[in-house]
N, CA and C of each residue as an Amber inpcrd file, in Angstrom:
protein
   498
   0.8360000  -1.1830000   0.0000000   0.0000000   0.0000000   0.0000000
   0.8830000   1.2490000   0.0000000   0.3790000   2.1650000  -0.8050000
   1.5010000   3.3600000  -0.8400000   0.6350000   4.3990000  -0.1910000
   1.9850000   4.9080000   0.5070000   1.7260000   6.6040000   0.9450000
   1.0240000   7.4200000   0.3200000   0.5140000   8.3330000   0.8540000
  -0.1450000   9.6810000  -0.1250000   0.9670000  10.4890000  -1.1450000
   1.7720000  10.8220000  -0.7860000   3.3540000  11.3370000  -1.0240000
   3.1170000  10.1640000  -2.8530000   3.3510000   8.9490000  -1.9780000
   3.7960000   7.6070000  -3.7810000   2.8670000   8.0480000  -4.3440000
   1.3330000   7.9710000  -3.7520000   0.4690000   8.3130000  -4.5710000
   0.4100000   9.8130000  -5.9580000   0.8690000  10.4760000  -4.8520000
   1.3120000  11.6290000  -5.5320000   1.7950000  11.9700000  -6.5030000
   3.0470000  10.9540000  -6.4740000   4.4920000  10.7560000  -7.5100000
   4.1130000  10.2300000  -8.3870000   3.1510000   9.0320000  -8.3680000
   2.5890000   8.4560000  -9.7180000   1.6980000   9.9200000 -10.1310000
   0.9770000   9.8450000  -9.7560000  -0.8840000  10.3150000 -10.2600000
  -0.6450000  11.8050000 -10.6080000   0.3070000  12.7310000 -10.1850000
   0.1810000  13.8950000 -10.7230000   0.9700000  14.7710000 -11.7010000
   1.0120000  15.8910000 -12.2020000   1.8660000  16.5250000 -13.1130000
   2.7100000  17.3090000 -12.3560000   3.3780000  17.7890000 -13.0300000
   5.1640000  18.7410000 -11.6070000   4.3230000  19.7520000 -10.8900000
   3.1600000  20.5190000 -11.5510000   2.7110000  21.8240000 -10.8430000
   1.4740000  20.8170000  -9.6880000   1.0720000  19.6450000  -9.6930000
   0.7310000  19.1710000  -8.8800000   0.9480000  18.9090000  -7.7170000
   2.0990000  18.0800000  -8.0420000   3.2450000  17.7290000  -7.1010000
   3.7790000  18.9110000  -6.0850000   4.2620000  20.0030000  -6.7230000
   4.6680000  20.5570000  -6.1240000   3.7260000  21.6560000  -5.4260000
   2.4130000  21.4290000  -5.7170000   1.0700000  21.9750000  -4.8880000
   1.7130000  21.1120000  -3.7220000   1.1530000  20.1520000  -4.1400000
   1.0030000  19.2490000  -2.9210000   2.0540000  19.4060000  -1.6680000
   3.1110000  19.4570000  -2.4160000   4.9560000  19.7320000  -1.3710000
   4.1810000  21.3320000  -1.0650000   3.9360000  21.8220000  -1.5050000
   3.7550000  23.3810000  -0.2960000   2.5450000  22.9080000   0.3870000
   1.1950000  22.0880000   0.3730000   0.4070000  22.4410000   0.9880000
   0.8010000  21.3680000   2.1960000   1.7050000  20.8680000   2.0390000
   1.9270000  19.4870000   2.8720000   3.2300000  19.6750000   3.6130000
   3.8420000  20.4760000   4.0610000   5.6980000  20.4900000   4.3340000
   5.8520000  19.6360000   5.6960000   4.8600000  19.3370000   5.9860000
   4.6380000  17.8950000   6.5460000   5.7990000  16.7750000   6.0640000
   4.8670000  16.5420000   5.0660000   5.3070000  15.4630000   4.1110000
   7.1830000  15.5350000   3.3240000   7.6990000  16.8760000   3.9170000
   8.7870000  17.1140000   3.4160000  10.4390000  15.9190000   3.7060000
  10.1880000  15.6020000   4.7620000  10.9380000  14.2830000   5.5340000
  10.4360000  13.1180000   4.7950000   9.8340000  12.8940000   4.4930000
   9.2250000  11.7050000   3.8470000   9.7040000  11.6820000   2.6690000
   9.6550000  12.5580000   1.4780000  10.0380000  12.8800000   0.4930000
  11.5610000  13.1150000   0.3510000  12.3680000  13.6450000   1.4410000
  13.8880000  13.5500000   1.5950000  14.3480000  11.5290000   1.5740000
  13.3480000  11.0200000   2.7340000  13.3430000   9.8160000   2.7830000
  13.1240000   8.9860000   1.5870000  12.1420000   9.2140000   0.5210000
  12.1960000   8.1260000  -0.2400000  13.3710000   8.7170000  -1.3420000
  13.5790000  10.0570000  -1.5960000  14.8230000  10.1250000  -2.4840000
  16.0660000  10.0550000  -2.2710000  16.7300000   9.1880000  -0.9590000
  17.8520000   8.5370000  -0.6090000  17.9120000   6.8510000  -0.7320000
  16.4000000   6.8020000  -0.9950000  16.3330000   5.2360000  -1.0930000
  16.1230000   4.5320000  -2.2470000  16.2500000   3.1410000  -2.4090000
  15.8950000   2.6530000  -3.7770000  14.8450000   2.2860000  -4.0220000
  13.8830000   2.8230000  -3.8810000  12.2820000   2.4510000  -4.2210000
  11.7870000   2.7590000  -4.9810000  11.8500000   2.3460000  -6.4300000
  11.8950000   3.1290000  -7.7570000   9.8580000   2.6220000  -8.1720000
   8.9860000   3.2850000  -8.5800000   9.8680000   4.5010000  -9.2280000
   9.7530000   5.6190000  -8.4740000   9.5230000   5.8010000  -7.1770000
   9.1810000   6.3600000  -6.1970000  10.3890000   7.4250000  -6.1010000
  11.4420000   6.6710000  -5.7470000  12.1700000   7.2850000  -5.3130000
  13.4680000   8.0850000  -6.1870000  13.6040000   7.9020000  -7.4970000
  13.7570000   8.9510000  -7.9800000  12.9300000  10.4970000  -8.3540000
  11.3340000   9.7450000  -8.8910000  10.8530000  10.8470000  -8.5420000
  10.4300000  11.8710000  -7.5910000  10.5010000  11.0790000  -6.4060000
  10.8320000  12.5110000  -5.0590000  12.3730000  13.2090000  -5.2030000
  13.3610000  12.7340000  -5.3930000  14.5560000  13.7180000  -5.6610000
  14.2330000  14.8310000  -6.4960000  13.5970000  14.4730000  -7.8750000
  13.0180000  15.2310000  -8.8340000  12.1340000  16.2830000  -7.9090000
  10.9410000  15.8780000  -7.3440000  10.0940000  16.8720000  -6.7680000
  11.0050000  17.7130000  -5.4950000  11.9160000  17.2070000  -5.2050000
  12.5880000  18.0380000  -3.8570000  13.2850000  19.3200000  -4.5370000
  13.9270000  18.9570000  -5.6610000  14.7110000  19.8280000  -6.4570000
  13.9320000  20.5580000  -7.4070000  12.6210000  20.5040000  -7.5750000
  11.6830000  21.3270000  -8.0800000  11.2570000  22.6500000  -7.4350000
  11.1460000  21.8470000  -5.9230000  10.5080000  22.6740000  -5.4430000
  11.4580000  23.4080000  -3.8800000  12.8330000  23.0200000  -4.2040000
  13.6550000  23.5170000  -3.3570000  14.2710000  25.1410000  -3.6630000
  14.3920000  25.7580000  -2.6870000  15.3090000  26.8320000  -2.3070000
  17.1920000  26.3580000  -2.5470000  17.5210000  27.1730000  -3.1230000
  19.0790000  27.4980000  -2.8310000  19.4050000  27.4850000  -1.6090000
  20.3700000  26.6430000  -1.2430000  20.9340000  26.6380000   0.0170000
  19.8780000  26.4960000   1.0900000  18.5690000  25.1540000   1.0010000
  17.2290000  24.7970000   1.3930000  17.3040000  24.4540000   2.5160000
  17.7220000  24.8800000   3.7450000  17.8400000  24.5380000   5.0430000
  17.1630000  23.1810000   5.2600000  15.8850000  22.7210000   4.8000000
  15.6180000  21.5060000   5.3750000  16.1000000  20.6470000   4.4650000
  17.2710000  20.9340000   3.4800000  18.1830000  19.8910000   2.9770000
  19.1870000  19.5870000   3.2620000  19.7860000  20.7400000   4.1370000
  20.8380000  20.6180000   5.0380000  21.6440000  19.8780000   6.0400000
  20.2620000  19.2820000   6.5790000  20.5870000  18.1100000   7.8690000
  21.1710000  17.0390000   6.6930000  20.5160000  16.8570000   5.6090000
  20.4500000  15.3700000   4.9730000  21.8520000  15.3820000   3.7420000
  22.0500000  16.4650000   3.4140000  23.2740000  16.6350000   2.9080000
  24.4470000  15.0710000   2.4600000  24.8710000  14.7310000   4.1270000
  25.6050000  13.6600000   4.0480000  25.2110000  11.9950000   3.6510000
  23.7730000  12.1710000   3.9340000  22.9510000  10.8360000   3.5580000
  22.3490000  10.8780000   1.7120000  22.3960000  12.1650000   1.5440000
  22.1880000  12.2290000   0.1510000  23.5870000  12.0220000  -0.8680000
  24.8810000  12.0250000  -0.4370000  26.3270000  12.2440000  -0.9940000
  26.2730000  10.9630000  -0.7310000  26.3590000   9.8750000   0.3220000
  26.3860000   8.7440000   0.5540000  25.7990000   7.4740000  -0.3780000
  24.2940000   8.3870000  -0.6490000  23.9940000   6.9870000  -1.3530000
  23.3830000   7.7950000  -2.9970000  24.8590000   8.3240000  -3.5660000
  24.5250000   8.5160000  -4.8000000  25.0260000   7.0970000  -5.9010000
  26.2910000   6.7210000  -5.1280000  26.8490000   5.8820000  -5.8900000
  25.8360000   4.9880000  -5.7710000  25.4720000   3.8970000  -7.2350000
  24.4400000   2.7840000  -7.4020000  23.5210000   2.5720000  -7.7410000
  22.8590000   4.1200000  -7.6100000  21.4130000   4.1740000  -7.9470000
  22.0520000   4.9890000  -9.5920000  20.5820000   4.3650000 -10.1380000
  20.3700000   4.3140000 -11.7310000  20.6810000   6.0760000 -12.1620000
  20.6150000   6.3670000 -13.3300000  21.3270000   7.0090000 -13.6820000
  20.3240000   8.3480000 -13.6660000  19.4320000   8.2870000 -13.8640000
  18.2090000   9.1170000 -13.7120000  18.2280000   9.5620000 -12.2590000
  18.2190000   8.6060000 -11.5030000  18.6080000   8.7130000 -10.0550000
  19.1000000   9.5690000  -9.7690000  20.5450000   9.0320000 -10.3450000
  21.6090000   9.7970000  -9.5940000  21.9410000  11.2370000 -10.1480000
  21.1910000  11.4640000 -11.6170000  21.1970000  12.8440000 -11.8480000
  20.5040000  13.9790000 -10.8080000  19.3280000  13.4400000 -10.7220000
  18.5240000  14.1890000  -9.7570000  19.1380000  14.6800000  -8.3690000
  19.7120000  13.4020000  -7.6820000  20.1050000  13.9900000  -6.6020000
  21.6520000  14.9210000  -6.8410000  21.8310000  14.7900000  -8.0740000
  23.1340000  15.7100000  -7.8980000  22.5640000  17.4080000  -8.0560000
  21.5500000  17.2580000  -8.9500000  21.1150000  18.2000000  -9.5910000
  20.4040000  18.9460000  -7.7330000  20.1940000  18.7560000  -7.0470000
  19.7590000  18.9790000  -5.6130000  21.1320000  19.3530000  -4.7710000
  22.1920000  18.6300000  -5.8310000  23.5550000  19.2300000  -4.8760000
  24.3040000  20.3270000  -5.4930000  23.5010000  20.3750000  -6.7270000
  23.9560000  21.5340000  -7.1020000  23.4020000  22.9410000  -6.1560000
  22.5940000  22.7730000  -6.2250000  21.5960000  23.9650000  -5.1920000
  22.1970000  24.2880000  -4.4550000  23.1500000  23.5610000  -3.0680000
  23.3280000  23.5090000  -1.6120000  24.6470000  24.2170000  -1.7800000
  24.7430000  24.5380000  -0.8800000  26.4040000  24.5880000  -0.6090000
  27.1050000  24.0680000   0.2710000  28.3270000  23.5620000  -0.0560000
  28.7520000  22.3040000   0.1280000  29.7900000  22.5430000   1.1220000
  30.3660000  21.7600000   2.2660000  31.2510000  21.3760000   3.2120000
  32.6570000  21.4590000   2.1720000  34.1810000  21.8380000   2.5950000
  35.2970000  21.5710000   1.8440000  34.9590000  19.6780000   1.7760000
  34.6810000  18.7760000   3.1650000  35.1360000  17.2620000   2.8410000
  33.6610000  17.4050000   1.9560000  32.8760000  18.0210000   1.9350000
  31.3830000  16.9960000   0.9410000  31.8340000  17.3840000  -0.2260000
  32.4450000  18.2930000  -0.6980000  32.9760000  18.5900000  -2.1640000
  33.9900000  17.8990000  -2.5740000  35.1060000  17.4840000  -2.0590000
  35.6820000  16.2970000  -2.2580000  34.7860000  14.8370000  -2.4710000
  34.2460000  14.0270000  -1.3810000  33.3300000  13.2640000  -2.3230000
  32.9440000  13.6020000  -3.3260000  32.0430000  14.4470000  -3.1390000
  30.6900000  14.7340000  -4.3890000  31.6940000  15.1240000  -5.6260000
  32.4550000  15.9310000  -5.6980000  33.6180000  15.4380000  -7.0060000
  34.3670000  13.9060000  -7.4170000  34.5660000  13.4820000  -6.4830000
  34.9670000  12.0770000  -6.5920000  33.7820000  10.9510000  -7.0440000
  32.4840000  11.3780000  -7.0200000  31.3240000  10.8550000  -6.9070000
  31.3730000  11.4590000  -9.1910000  31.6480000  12.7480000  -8.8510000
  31.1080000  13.2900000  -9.9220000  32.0080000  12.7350000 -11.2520000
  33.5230000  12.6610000 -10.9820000  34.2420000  12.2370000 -11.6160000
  34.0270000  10.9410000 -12.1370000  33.5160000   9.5530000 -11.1530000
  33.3250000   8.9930000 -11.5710000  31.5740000   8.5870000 -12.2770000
  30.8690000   9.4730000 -12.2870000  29.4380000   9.3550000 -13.3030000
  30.4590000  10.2890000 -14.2620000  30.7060000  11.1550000 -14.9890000
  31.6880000  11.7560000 -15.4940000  32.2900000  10.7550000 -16.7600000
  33.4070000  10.2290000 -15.9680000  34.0970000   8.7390000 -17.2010000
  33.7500000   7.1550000 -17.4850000  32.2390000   7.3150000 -16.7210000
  31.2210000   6.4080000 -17.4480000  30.9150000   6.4840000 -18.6200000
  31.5020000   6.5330000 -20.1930000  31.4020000   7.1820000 -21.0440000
  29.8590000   6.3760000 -21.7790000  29.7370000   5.4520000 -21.1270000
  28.1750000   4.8510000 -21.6450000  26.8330000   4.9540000 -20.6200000
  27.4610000   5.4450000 -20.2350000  26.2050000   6.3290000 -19.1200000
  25.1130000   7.4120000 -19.7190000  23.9510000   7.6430000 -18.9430000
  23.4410000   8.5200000 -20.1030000  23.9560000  10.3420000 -20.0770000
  24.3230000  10.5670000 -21.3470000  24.5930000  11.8620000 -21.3840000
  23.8750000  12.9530000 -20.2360000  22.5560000  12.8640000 -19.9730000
  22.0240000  14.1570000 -19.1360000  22.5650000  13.8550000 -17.2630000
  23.1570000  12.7440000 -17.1360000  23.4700000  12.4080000 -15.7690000
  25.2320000  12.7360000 -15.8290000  26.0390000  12.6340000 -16.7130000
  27.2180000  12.7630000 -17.1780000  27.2270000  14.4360000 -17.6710000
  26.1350000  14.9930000 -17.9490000  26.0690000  16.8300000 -18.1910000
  25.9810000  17.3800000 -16.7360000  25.1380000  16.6650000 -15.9900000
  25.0270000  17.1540000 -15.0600000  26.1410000  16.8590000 -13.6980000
  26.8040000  15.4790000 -13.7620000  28.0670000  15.4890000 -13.4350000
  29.4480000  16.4300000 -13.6170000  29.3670000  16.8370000 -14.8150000
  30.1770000  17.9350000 -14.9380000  29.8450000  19.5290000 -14.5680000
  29.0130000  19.6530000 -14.4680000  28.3160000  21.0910000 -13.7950000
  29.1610000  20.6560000 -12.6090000  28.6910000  20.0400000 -11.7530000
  29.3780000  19.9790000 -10.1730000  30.9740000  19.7920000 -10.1670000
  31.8320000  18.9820000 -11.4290000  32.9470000  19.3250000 -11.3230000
  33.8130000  20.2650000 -11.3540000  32.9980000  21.1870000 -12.4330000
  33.4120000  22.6250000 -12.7750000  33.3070000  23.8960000 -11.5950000
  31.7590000  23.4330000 -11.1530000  31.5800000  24.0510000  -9.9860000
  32.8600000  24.3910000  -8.8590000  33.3480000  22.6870000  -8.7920000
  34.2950000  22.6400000  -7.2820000  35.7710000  23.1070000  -7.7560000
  35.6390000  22.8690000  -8.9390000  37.1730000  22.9120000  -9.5740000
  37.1160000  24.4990000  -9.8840000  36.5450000  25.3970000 -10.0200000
  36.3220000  26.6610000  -9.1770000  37.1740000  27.4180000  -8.5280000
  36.6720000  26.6600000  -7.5980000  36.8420000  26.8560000  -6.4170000
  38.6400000  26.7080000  -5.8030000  39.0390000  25.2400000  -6.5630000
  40.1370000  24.7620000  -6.0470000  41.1340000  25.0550000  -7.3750000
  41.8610000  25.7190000  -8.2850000  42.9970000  25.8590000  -9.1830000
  43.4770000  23.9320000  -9.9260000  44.2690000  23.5970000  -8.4220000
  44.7310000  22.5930000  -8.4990000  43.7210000  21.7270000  -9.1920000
  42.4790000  21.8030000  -9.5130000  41.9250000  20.8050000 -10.4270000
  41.9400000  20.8170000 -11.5390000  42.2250000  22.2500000 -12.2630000
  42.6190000  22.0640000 -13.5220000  43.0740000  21.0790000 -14.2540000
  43.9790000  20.8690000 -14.4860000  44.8080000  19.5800000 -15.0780000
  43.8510000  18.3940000 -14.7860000  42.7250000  18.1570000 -13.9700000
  41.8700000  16.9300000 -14.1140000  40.9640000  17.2430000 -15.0300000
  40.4390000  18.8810000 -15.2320000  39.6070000  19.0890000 -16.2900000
  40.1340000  19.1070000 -17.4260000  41.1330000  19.3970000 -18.1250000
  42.1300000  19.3400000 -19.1770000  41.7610000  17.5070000 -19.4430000
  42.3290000  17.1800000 -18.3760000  42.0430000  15.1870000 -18.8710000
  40.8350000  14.9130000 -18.9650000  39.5880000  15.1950000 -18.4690000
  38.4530000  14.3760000 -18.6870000  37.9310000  15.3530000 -19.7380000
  38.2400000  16.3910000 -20.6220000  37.5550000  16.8410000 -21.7260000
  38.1720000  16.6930000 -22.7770000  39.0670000  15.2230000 -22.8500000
  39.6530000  14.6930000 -24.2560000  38.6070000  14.2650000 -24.8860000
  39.0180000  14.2190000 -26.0160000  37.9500000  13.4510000 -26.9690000
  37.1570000  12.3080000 -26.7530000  37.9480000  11.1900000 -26.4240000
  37.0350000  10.3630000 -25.6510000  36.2250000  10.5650000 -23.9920000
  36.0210000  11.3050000 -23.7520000  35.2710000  11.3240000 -23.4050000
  33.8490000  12.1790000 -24.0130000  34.3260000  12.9950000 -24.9060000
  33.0360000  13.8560000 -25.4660000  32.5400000  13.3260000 -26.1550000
  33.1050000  12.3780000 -27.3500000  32.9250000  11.4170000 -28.1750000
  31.3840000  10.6970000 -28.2620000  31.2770000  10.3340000 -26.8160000
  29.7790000   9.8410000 -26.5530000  28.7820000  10.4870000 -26.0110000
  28.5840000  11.5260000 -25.4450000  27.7930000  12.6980000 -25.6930000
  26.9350000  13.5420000 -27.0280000  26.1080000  13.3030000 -26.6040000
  24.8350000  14.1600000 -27.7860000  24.8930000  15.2200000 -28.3580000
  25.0360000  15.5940000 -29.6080000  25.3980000  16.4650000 -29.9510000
  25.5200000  17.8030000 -29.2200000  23.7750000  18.0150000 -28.7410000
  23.3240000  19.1350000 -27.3820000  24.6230000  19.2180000 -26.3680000
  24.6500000  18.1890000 -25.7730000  24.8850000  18.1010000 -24.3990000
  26.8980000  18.4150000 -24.8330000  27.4180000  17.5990000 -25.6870000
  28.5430000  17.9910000 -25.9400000  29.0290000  19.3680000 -26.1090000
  27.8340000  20.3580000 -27.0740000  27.5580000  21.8640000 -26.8390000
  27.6820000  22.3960000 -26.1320000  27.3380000  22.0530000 -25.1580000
  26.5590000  22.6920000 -23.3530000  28.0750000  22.3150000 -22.9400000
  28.5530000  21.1800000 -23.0440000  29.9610000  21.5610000 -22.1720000
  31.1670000  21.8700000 -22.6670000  31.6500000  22.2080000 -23.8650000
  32.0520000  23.0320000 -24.5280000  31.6680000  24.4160000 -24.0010000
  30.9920000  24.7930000 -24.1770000  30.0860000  25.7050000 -23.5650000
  30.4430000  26.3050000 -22.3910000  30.7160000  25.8250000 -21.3540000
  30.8200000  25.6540000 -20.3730000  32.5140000  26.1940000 -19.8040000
  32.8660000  24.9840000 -20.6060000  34.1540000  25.4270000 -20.8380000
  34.9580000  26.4620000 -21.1630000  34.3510000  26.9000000 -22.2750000
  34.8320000  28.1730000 -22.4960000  34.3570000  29.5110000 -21.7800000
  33.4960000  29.3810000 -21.0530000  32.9170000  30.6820000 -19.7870000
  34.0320000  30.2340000 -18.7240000  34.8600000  29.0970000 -18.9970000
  35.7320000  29.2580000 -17.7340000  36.4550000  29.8240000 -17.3920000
């Protein structure tokens, strides 16, 4: 038997959903809860609705931060876009940016992975590498040819793209 929340996730459209997440912030723990877990298809689409309907730097994402970095590795690729795409939002600890780059690097040189989880992996590398100089020379290596090679025309754009605003 599913929750009101699952119910939700199936049965409605995003401006639904995310009715529902404001009229309910109740239900906001619950929804952190099933998008750390593997309860598909549940539980990617609450990551999706958290990051819809989240604030920058979302205080009640804050506590969960380390349980969301923890269990990115494994989950499917859709998955794991979402919750990165939620870590893009936050701002990050010096040690959670180390994972979550190490996390990112490797969805990153999955080169048969799907392109929009591997676009969005590189947003967060660029992000941290930013921040830190010394990463350069890792971005220089992971934007050889093989790795762009398998990327969509779009998405190869976008980080090109990207690249060059650096």
């Amino acid at each position: 038997m599913n929750t009101a929340l699952e119910d939700i996730l199936m049965s409605f459209n995003k401006e639904g959903m995310i009715s529902y997440m404001n009229s309910h912030p109740d239900e906001y723990e619950e929804a952190v809860g099933l998008a750390v877990k593997d309860k598909q298809p549940f539980s990617w689409r609450a990551a999706w609705l958290l990051w819809s309907c989240m604030e920058e730097n979302d205080p009640r994402i804050k506590g969960h931060l380390k349980t969301i970095i923890d269990c990115i590795e494994g989950k499917s690729d859709g998955h794991k876009r979402e919750l990165i795409k939620i870590l893009l939002m936050m701002e990050l600890s010096e040690e959670q940016e180390g994972l979550v780059f190490d996390i990112c690097m490797n969805a990153w040189e999955k080169v048969n992975s799907a392109p929009s989880v591997r676009h969005t992996a590189f947003k967060m590398i660029l992000r941290i590498a930013k921040k830190y100089p010394e990463l350069q020379n890792d971005i220089v290596f992971i934007t050889q040819d093989h790795y762009l090679d398998s990327l969509s025309p779009g998405i190869r754009s976008s980080v090109i793209r990207m690249l060059n605003e650096e």
